[in-house]
Each structure stands twice: as C-alpha cells, then as structure tokens.
N, C-alpha and C positions, 0 to 999 in steps of 0.2 A: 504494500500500500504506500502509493505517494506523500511524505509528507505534505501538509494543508494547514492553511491561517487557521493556527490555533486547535488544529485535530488532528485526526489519523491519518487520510490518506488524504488524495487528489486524483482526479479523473485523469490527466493527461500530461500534468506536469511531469518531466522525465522521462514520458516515451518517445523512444523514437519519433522521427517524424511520417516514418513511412507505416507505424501502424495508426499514427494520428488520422494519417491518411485513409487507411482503411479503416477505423470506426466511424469517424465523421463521412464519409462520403456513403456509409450505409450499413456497414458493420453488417450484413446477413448473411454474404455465402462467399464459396471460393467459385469465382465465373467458371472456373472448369468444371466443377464436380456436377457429375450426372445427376438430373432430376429424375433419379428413380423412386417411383415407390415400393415400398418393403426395407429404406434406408434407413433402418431405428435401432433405438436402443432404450430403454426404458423410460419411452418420450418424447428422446430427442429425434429430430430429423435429419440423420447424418449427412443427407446429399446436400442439406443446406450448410454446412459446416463446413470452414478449410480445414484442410487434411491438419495441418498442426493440432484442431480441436479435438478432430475424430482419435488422434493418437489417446487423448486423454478420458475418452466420454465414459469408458466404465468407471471412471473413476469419481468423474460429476454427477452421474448414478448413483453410486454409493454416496455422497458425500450429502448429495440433495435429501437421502435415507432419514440421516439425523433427526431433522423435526417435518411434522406436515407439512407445513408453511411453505418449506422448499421447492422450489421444481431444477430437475438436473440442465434445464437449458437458460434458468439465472445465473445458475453456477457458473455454467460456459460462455456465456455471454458477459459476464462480472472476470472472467478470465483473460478474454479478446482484449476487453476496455483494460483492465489491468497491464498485461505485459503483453498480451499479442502469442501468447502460450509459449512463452520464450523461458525457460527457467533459469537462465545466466543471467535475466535482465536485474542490474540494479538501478537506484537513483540515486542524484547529489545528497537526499536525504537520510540514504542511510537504507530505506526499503529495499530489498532483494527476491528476489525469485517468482512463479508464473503466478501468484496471487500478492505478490510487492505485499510481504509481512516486514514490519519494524522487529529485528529480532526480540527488542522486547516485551511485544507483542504476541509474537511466536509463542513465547515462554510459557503464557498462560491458556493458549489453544493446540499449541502442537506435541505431538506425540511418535510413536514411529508405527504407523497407520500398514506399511505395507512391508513390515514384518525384516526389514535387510538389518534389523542393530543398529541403526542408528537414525536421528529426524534433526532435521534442518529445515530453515526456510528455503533453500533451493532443492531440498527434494522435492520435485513436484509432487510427488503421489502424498506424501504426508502434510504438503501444503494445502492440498485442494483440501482436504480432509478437514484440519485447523481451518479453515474458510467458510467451512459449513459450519461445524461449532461456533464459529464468531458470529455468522450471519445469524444461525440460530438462537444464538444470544439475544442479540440486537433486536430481532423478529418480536422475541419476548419483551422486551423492553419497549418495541413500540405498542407493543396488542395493552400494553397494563397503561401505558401514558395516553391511549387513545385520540393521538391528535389526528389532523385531516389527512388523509390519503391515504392508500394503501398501507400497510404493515409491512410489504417485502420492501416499496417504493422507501420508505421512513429508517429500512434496515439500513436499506442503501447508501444514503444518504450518508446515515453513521458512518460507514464503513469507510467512505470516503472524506468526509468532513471531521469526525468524530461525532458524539452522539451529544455534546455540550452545543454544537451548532444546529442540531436537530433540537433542543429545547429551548436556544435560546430566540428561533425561529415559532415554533410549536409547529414543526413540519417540514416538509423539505425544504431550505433553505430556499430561495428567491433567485432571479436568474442576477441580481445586481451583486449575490455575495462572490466573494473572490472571479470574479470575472464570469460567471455563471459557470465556472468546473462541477459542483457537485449537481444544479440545476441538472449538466446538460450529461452530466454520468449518468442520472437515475432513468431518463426520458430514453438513452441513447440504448441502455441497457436492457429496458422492459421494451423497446421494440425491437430489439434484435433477440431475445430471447423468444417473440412470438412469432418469428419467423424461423426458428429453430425447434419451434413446439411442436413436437407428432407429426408423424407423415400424413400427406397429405390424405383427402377424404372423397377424392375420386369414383375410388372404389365400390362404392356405397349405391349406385345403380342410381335410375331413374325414376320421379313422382312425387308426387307429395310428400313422403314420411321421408326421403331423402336428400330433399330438399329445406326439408324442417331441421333438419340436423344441419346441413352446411350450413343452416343462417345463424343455428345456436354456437357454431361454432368457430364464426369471427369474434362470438364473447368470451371465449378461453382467458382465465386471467380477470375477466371483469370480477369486483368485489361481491360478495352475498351484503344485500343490505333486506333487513326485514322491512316488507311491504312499501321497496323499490321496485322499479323497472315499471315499463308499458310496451303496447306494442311498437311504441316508436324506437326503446333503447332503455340505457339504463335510467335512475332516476334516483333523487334521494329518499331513503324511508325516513322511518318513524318506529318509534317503541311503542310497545302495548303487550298487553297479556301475556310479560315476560318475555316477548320477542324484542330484537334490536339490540340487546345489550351484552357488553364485552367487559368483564370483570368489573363490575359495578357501572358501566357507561356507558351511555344511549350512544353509540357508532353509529346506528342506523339514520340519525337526523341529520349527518355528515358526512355521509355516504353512499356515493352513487352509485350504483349495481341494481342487480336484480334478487327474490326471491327466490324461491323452486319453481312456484306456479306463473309467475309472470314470466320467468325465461320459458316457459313452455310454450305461454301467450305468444310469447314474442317469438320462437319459433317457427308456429305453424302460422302467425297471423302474414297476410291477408287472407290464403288461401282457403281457411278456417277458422274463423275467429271465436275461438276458445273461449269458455268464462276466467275468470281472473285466479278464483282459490283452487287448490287442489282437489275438496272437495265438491266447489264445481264441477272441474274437467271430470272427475270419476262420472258424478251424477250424467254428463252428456258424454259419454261415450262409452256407459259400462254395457251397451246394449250388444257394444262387438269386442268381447271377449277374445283375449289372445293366450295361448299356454308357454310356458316358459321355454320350450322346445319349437314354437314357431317363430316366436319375436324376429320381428323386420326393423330396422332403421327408421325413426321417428315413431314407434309404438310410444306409450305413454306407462310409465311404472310407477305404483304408488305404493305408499306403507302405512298403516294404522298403529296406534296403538289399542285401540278396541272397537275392530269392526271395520266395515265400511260408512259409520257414522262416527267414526272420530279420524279421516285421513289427515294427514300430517304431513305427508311429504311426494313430493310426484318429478320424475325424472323423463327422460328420454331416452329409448333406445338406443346405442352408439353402433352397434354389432362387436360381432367375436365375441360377447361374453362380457360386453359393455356399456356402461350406461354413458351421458353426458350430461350436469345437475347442475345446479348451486345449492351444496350442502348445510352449511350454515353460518351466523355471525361470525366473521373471524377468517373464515374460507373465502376460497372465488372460483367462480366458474372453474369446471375441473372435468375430466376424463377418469371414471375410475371402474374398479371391477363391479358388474351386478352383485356377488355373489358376497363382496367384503364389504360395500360401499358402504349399508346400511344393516340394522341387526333381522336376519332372516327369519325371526320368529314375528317380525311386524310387517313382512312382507303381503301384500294386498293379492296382487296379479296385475296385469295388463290390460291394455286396451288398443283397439286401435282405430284413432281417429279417421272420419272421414270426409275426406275433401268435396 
C-alpha cells in the first residue's frame, strides 16, 4: 500500500506509469485474452483478466474466503490498482510487494499462508492473503460505523487513505482530498472488478425468464437496502419491522439498492410487471408451479418461515444449481448456491412467471 496524507496507502502514487496507464484508461482486461466462456474460477472471469492476474486468481479465491463481504474479483482488481500484480514492486514510501503492504503493516495481517516457512510482504501468495484479512477488517469496521456507501467501497477507501480519512470524511473521502487518489481508487476498482465478475450469461438461452436474469444481473454488487429499489433501478429504503438495520443503524435510509422482491420486480419488469413483496409475486404466480428438478432461468424461489402465508424471501433462478438475490442488510446483489444460499428447511418451491 502506497503511503497517503496522513494514512495507509494511495491509489497510484508510486506506480509505475505504465500501469497508471492501464488502470486509468480502463483497468478490465488484457486486449489479447480470449472472450471465452467457461473462463472462471470461483467468480472471477479469467478471459477478462491479464494473464499476470490469472497467474494469481486461486489465490484471490481463497483470500476473498475470509469474510462474506468479499468477492475474489475486489481482490484482483485492489491488486491491478495496487502494483499491477508485480510482486518486486516497491514505493518511495516504504510499501512493497503485489498488495504494496507497509511492513509494519504486514506485521499484524501477515502470516505464511502458503505453507514454504517463511511470509513477507513480497511473497505474493501470503500477501494477497494478509489483504483479505485487512480488507476484512476494514469491511467490519465500516458495516459497525454505518456511514454512506457501500461497506467494501468505505473498506477501500481505508485501505488506501487509512481508515482516520474515512471518518474524518464519514465516507469515502471526496474527489478534492489528496488530488482525488482515494476518490478515484474506490470508483476505479469496483468497476473493474465488475467486469471481472463471472463469466458471462450468454448461455442462458432465449425468452423471458432469460432475459429477467440478464437484466438482474447488471445489479451484481448493487447494495441490499430494505424496501429499496423499483422497477426503474435501485432506490433508497427505509427501516421498519426490524428491517433496514445494521448493528443498531437504519443503513436502509442511506442506501441505494434493492430488496429481494423488488430486484425481482425489477427483473422481469416490463415484460411482467410483478407485484412488489415476495408474498405478492408467490400469490401471482403460484398457479405454475415448478419442481426443483425443472427450474429454468428466471423461475422465481421463495422461503417461509411458516407456510406460504408468512414468505420472507424470493430469488431468481441463475441455472447450474443457482440462484441470483439480494440477501440481506449488509449484503448486495450476489450469485450464490440454491442449495446453501438460504436455510432448506424454509424452503417454499418455485414458480414460474408468465410473460
């Protein structure tokens, strides 16, 4: 991490100029690497990645493991902006290696992760590792301070400012502080990360339910805010009935995203314009029943805790064994297993909308 007025790191101070080059001019892919699909790894979209990334991506895997909050193509993309996956890279400041840790830094996050005897901040595989523990740190620290934006965006921030410029801000510093460096780290980093997020959705055929899914799934990343979003996009909620709230804090009044049920809305809408709750959409569409063995892309999954008069939560079919939600306060839009996402004994069934 780049030393910064007064914090831990800096976006760009130090690097090279030829990877300055490439994050600012777009930071997503190596122009050679093939747009295949099937180029994954727990997430990530390898053919968007330069090969120097893909050298490292089981490792942004792992490392993203640590806490939920994570995703392995923050990692990788907090990596690019960092050194450019360079692990010799140092700066004037003193930071070293493919995640620029302050050795004493290092100190209280690093370990020896990939087993060879010994860890340093230029081993990269024990650095990315220490990366995640920091980030996951930070994550924690911004979910309890609940200020405006994102929780990975606010991690960020830390990571590169330190986390004293994150409070003395109440959020991601402003584009006027230190030349807008940490500004233009956090913005530069969560869009390059969402072009590095899962292979592409192609695959997924043609019609309605397949089309409901590609549209839920430019929201990848969007925040869970309780009783946000509409059919236009995300929206800020509001608290009630115990929803909205993140260790004592209404997040939802500050926070732009969507629900469960309105990313659904917003899914299928115009084509079908859904009711807004979850137990709406059940009420209009439990008429076409689907079994866990036929589910198609864009089906509709729901969960109760008592019945089909108390649903609670309602997703979208992904395929392969996949749903695509907005889980809850805290969360964001996400791609996760059916089978693990939510607890299977509150499992409803499906349905499938018709257009």
């Amino acid at each position: 991490m780049k030393k910064a007025i007064g914090g831990i790191a800096a976006a760009v101070v130090g690097v090279p100029v030829g990877v300055i080059s490439l994050v600012l001019g777009g930071a997503a892919a190596d122009a050679s690497a093939p747009q295949a699909a099937g180029q994954a790894l727990g997430g990530l979209n390898l053919a968007q990645m330069p090969a120097a990334g893909r050298a490292y991506a089981s490792w942004y895997v792992r490392s993203a493991a640590q806490c939920p909050q994570l995703s392995p193509a923050v990692l990788a993309a907090q990596g690019q902006q960092e050194s450019g996956f360079d692990p010799d890279i140092g700066s004037s400041a003193g930071a070293v290696g493919i995640a620029q840790f302050l050795p004493s830094t290092y100190a209280s996050y690093g370990e020896d992760s990939d087993g060879d005897g010994k860890t340093g901040p230029t081993d990269p595989e024990d650095a990315i590792m220490a990366q995640g523990r920091f980030m996951c740190s930070l994550i924690a620290r911004a979910e309890k301070a609940g200020y405006p934006g994102q929780p990975i965006e606010l991690a960020l921030a830390g990571y590169n400012a330190g986390w004293g410029r994150v409070q003395q801000y109440g959020g991601v510093p402003p584009e006027s502080f230190a030349a807008g460096q940490t500004y233009h780290y956090v913005r530069i980093i969560m869009a390059t990360a969402k072009k590095w997020s899962h292979v592409g959705i192609s695959g997924l055929g043609s019609g309605s339910g397949p089309d409901a899914v590609r549209r839920a799934y430019t929201e990848l990343g969007t925040p869970y805010s309780w009783g946000g979003g509409s059919p236009g996009g995300p929206t800020v909620g509001f608290c009630g009935g115990g929803g909205g709230y993140l260790h004592g804090e209404c997040v939802a009044a500050h926070t732009a995203g969507f629900d469960c049920s309105s990313l659904t809305q917003f899914a299928w809408w115009p084509s079908l314009k859904l009711p807004r709750t979850a137990a709406d959409q059940y009420q209009a569409t439990v008429s076409r029943p689907v079994g866990k063995g036929d589910l198609r892309p864009g089906d509709l999954l729901f969960w109760s805790k008592g019945g089909t008069g108390a649903i609670y939560h309602v997703a979208l079919y992904y395929g392969d064994g996949k749903i695509l939600h907005a889980p809850r306060t805290g969360k964001t839009v996400t791609i996760a297993d059916l089978d693990g996402a939510m607890p299977a004994r509150e499992y409803v069934g499906a349905t499938r909308p018709g257009a």
